[in-house]
N, C-alpha and C positions, 0 to 999 in steps of 0.2 A: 771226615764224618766219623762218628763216635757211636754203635749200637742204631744206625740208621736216622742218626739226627746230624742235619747241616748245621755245617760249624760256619760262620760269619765273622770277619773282622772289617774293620773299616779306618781309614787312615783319614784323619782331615785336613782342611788346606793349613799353609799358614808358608808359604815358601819355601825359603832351604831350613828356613828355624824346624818346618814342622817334617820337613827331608832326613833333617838328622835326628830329630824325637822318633819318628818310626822305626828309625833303623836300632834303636833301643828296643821297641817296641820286639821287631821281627827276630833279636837276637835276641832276648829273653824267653820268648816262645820256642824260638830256635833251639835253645839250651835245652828247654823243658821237655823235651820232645812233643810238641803241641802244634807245632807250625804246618809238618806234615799234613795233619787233621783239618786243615782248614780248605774247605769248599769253596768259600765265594772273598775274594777282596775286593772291596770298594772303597773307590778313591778319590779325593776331590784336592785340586791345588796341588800346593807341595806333597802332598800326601800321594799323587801319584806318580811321579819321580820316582820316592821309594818303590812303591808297589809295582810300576810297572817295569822296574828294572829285575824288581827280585822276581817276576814272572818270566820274563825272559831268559833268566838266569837260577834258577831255582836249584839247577842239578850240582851244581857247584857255591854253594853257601859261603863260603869264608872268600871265596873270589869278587863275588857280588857284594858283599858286605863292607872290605877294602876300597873296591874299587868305585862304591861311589861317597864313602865317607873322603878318598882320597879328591872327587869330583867336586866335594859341596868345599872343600878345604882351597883347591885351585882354581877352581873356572867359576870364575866370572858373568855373568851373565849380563849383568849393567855395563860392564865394559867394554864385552862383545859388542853390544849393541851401540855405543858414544863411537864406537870403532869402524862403525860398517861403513858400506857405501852409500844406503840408505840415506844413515842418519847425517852423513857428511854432505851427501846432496841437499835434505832436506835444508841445513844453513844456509848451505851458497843459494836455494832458491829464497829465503828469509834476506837473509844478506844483502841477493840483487834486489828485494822490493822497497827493501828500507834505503838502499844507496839511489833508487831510482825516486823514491820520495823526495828524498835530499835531494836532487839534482833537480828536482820540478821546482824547490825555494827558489831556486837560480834561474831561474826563467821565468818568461811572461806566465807563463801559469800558475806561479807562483801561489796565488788568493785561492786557487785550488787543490794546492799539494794535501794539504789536509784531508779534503774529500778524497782524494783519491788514495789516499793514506787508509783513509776508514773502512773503503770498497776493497780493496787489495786484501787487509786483515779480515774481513768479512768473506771473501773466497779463501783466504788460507783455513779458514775456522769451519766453512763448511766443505772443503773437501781432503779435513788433515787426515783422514783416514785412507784416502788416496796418495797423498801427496808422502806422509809418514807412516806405511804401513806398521808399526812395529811390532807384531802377533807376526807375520812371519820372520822377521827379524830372531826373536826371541826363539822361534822354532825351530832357525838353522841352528842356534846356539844351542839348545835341548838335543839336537840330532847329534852334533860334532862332539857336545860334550858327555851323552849318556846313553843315544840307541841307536848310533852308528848305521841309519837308513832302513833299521829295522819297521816290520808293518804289521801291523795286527794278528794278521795269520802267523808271526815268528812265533807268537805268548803258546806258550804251554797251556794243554789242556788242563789240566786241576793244577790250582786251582784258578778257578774262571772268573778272571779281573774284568772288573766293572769300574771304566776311569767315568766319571760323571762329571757332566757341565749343565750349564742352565740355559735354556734356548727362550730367546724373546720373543721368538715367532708365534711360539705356542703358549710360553706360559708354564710351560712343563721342565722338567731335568730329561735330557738327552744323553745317554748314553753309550757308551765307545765299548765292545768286547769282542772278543772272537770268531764268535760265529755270530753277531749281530751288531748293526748299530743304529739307534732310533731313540723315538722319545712313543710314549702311550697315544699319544693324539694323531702322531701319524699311523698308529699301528690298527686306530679303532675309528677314528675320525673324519674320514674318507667314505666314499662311496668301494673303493678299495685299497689295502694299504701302500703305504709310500715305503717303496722298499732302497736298502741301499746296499753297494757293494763293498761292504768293509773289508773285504782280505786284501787287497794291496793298500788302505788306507794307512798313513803313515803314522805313526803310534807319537811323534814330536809332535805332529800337530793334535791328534788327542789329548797329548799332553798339555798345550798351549792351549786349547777350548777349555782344560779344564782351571786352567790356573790366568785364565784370561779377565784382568781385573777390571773392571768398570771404570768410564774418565781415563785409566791409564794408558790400559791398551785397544789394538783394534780387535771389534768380534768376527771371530771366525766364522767362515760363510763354508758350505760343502761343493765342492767344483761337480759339474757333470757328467765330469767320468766315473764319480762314485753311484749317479743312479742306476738303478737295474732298469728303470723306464727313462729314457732321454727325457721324454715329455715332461716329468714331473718336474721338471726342472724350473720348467714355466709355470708352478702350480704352488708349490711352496719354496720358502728360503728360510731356512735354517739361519739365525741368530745368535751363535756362541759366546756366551759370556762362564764367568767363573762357575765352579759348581755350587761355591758359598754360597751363591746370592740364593739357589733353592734349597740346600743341604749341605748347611759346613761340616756337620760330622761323618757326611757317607753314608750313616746310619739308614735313613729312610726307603733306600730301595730293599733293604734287608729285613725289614718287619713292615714294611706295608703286604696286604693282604692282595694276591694275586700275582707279585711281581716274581718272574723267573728268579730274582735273585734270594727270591723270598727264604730266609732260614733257620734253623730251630734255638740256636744258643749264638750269640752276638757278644763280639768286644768289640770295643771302640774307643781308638785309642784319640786324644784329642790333645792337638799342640798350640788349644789355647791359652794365653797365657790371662787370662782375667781382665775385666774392664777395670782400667787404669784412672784413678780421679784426680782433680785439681790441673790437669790438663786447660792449658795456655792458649787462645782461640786469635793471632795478632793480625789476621787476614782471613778474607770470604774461604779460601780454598784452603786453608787447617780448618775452619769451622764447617766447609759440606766435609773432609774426612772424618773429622770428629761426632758431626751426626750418623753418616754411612756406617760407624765403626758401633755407633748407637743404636741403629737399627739392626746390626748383624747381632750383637751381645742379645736383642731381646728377641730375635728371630730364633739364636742360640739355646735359650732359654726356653722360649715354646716347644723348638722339638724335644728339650730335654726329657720336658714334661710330657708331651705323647710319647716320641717315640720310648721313651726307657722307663720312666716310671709307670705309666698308665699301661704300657704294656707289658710289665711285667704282673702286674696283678690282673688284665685280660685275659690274656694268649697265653699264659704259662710259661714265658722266654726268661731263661736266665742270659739278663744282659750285665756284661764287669764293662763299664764305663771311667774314664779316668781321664787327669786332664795334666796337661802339664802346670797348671797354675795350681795344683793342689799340693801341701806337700804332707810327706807321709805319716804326720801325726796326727791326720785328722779322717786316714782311710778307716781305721777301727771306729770311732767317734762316730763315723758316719753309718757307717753297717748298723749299728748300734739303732743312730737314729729313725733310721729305715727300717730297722726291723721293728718298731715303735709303732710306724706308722703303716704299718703290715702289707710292706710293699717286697718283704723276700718269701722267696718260694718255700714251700714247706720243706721241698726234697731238697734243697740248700741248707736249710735248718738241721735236717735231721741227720746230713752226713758230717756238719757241726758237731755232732753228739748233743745239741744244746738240749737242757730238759725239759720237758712240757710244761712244769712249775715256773721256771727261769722266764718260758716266754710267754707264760700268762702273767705275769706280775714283772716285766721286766726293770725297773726303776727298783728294784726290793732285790736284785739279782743283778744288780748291774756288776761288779767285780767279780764276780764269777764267769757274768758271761765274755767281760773284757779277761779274762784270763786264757777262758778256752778257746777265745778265737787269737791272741796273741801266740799261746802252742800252736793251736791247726796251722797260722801263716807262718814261722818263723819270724814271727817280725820284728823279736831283740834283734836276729843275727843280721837281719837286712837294713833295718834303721842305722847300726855301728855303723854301716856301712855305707850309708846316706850320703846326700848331699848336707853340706853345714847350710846354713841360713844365708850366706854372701853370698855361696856358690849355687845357691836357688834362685837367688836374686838376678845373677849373673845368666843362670839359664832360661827366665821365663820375660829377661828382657831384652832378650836376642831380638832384632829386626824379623818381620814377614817379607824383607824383600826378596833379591833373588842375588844379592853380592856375597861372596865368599866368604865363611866362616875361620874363625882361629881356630888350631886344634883343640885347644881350650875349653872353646865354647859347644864344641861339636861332640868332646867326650863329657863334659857336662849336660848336655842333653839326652844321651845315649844312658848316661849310669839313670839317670833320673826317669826316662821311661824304661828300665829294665826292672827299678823297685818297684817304681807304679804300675807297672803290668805284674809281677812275681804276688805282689800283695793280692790285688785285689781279685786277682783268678783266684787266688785259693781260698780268696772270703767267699766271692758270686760264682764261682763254677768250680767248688771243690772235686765233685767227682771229677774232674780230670786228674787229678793225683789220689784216688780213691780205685784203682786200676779199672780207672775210665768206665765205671760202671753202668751211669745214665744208660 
């Protein structure tokens, strides 16, 4: 907090890709001494990997920092998982129906093996989320490799992580924090609220609702030892899936109007890497991920537009928004364009020094104002030091999944959210290096 205004950041999914773009993210702020200042994190997917480790670990920064760039470099989580017991039973139950198929050829029931073939795949299909849990699977492998059975109640008080998932039940994002966890529809929706007991709730499985993908994985359900009312247990059922599928940026419980997380100056750091074109469609199942991947970019999109732009010239919120698919010669261009279309704040403007002449006419002052805001960021001495164009290319085509990075690809992520955080704070929230004046 800054002069009695919440400070907000928000980390969004995208797997270990967006696990090690944050952690750029938090060690640039880190640097800046700005990390401190931040009240609310909110996290969706990979994004809360990061975030809810460095909440757990907060007091010791270069510890946390190591230790889990050293996490997304070795542990595996796809391998965990081809590894368990789980997923080894789940074959041998596959295995015995197809070897039992076959053996029906060989007998008088042979004219039947077929049907019985279609009924067998017809119960694997509707009970694979019994038979192949793999959300808890992926949850031991989150515990053993990153919060060692820690529980909600471990998270440090400030700042107050807010891991977010999307709940089917309701329709709503459901949310995982320390002293709470719920979604808005239980909380108002009721004759009275649905309450739950998040302090021993285990922080892997938050983390696994929150990064819980659709078609891939199972949705996480709430056991009933976390209601405070047994009863409710028979009254609703929670449906966890990603936080994506409501809010890929994390952004929205931070400038919707009403929400505890609600806050005054927002960043949000974003490890998307840009909808990809001329993409290859050879089967049904590339062609529903390539529409789901279609629907999320324009979903992406819409909140852009409320929550960051529309609210920035509403609410008066300086939000520094950035994305990993952006690269940094087009942060000034943009400010530029934005201020065009008179979407920056004035007290952004004015601690620019830009001049009142400059921003009434700005096309008639365009090199001047690209000059002065090139001073205010340093952004010769950070660009030298950029990523080149291959090594962009390299970072924004990193996988979402959840398999181990090269170190390679994890310190090219890391440099590339530490420009695109350093830049664009000191465009959209100069007073922080203004001795935090706001």
């Amino acid at each position: 907090m800054i002069n009695n205004k919440k400070i907000g950041l928000s980390l969004s999914g995208g797997g270990y890709r967006a696990a090690a773009f944050h952690l750029g993210t938090l060690k640039k702020m880190n640097d800046l001494g700005i990390l401190d200042d931040v009240d609310v994190i909110s996290t969706i997917s990979g994004g809360s990997i990061t975030g809810a480790a460095y909440v757990l670990n907060k007091k010791n920064y270069n510890d946390f920092h190591n230790r889990i760039k050293d996490g997304l470099a070795k542990k595996n989580v796809v391998t965990f998982v081809l590894t368990s017991l789980i997923f080894l039973r789940t074959i041998l139950v596959v295995l015995g129906l197809l070897f039992f198929a076959v053996y029906l050829t060989f007998t008088e029931y042979a004219p039947y093996s077929y049907l019985v073939v279609m009924i067998l795949f017809i119960i694997i299909f509707k009970f694979q989320f019994v038979i192949f849990p793999v959300s808890k699977v992926i949850e031991k492998a989150y515990d053993k490799f990153f919060f060692k059975g820690m529980k909600l109640d471990d998270l440090q008080e400030s700042p107050i992580l807010a891991i977010g998932s999307s709940n089917l039940h309701t329709g709503r994002p459901f949310t995982f924090s320390k002293n709470k966890m719920s979604d808005s529809d239980y909380a108002f929706g009721y004759t009275k609220p649905i309450l739950f007991k998040q302090e021993q709730f285990p922080i892997a499985r938050a983390v696994m609702a929150s990064s819980c993908v659709p078609f891939a994985f199972t949705p996480v359900k709430i056991d009933q030892q976390f209601y405070k009312d047994i009863n409710d247990y028979n009254l609703v059922e929670p449906m966890l899936v990603d936080g994506g599928v409501y809010d890929n940026q994390g952004i929205q419980k931070l400038t919707q109007s009403g929400s505890s997380y609600l806050c005054d100056i927002i960043i949000t750091s974003d490890a998307g890497g840009n909808f990809k074109k001329n993409e290859i469609y050879p089967n049904t199942i590339k062609l529903l991920m390539r529409t789901v991947d279609l629907f999320m970019y324009r979903i992406k999109a819409f909140q852009m537009q409320q929550n960051i732009y529309k609210n920035t010239t509403t609410t008066g919120k300086p939000i520094a928004y950035y994305s990993l698919g952006w690269k940094l010669e087009g942060l000034i261009p943009g400010f530029f364009d934005n201020l065009k279309k008179g979407t920056i704040l004035q007290d952004v403007l004015n601690a620019h020094k830009l001049d009142a002449l400059w921003i009434s006419n700005p096309d008639q002052y365009k090199p001047q104002i690209f000059e002065q805001l090139i001073k205010n960021t340093g952004y010769e001495a950070i660009k030298s030091k950029g990523l080149t164009d291959d090594e962009w290319e390299i970072a924004r085509n990193v996988g979402t999944n959840l398999t181990s990075l090269s170190v390679k690809k994890i310190d090219l992520l890391i440099r590339h959210a530490e420009d695109l955080t350093e830049i664009q704070l000191r465009l959209y929230c100069p007073f922080f290096f203004v001795k935090k004046s706001l």
